[in-house]
N, C-alpha and C positions, 0 to 999 in steps of 0.2 A: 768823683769816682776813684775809688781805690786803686793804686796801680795802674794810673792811665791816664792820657791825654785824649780829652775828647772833643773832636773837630766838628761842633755844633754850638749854636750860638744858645745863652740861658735861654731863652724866648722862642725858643725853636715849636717848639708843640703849639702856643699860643698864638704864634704868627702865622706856624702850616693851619689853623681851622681859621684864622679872623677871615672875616668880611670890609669891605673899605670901611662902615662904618665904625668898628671895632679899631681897626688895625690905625686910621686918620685920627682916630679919638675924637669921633662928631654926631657920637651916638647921642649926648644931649641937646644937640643944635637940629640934629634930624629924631623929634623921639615922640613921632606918632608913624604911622603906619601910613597912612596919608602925606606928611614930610619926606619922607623916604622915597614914598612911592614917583613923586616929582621930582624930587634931587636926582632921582633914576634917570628922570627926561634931560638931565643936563651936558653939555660940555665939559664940565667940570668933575661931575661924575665917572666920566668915560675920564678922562685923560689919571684922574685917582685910581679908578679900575685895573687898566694895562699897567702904571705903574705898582699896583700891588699882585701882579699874573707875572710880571718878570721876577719880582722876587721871590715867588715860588717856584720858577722855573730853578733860582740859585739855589733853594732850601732842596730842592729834590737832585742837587746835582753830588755824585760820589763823594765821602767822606772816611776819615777813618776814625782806630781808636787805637792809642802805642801805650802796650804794655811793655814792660821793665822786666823782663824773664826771671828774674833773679829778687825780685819785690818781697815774693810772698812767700816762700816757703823753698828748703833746698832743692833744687832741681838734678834731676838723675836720669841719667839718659838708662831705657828700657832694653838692656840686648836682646832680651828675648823678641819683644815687637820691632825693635829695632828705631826705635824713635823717643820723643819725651813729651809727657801729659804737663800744659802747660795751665796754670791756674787762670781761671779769669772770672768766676763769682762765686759768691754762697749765698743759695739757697734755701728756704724754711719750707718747705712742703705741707707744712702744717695750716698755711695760709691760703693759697692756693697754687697745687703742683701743677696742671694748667696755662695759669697765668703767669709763671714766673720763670718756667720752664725756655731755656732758650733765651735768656734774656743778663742783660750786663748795663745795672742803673735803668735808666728809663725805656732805652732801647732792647726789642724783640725781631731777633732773629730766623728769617728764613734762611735755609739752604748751609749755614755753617754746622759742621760736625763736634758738636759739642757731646762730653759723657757726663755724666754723675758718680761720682764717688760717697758714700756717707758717711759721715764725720765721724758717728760712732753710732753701737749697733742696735739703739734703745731710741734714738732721736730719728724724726722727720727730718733734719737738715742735713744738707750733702752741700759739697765745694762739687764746683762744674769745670770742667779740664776741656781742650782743647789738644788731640793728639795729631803730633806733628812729623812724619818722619824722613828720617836722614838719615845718609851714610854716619860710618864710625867717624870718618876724617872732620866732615862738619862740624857733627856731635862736639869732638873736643870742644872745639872753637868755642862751641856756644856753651857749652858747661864749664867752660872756664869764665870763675869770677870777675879773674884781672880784665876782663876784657865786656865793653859797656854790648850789651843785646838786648835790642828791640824785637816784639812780637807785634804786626800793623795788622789790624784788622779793616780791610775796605770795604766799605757797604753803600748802599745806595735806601735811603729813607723811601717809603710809597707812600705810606698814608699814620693817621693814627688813630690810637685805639681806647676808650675809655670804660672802668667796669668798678662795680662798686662788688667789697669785698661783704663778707657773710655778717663779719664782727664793728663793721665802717658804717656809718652814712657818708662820709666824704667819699668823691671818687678818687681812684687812680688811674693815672695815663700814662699809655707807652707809643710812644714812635716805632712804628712796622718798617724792618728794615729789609732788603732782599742783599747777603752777603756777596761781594764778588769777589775777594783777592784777601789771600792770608800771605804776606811776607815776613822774613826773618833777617835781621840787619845784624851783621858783630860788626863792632865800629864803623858802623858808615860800610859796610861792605855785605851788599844783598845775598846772602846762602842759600835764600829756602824763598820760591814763588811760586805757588800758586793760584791759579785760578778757581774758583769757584762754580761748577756747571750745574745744574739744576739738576735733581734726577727728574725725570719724566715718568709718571704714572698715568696706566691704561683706566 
């Protein structure tokens, strides 16, 4: 991912959907219906089972994603809003606005406030921003180059999601993630934390 460190494992999608048999690699040892069905009755089954429900307990536990404020393009603190649109993807609308919408690489986000901006005024595609804001005094800090600033996005994964596009037979998949915490680091020193609260609809 572009500008970013991201705190999931490659394997992440493939290990949140496996089953023991998938996930043990004993889909050819058990590969009738009937095999399965009795390996189900075993000791050995259960104790593979709980050990592969703890590691999804770990795969669904809070994660993040640190961007490099300063990566992608020059950063300009907005006096008028009083904060700064902070780049974190580009999207092609042309493919599907939908399913891409809200999302940074494979993961799709709930609950973070992300905007679109478009690249230019003839094209489907737009860069996705993130607006963050801050006092003037902050601001400096973080708009100054000399000085290293992280943008952490904390999420927590639920589920995932698979869809085949108009122009594809192959599918594509995305990790469903519920955002909870946007923080901003200048040097190792936390500026900007928030929480993330859900809005609630009637």
């Amino acid at each position: 991912m572009d500008g970013s460190d991201l705190d999931l494992s490659t394997n992440f999608i493939d290990e949140f959907n496996s089953d023991v048999f998938s996930y043990f690699d004993i889909e050819d040892a058990y590969d009738t219906p009937l095999k399965k069905l009795n390996f189900q009755k075993t000791e050995e089954f259960k104790k593979l089972s709980d050990s592969l429900a703890k590691r999804k307990v770990e795969l669904k536990k809070i994660k993040y994603i640190k961007f490099n404020v300063h990566d992608h393009e020059h950063l300009e603190y907005n006096l008028n809003k009083k904060g700064f649109s902070i780049w974190t993807n580009f999207i092609d609308k042309g493919f599907d606005n939908a399913k891409y919408k809200n999302t940074i690489g494979y993961l799709k986000f709930n609950h973070f406030p992300f905007t679109l901006k478009k690249t230019d005024p003839y094209s489907e595609t737009y860069d996705q921003y993130l607006f963050i804001p801050v006092n003037t005094e902050i601001a400096e800090k973080i708009e100054d180059k000399n000085n290293t600033t992280y943008l952490y996005l904390f999420f927590q994964p639920i589920s995932t999601s698979s869809f085949k596009l108009a122009f594809s037979e192959e599918k594509e998949h995305q990790i469903i993630c519920n955002g909870k915490r946007l923080i901003i680091a200048v040097n190792d020193e936390v500026v900007y934390n928030k929480e993330i609260i859900p809005v609630k609809t009637n």
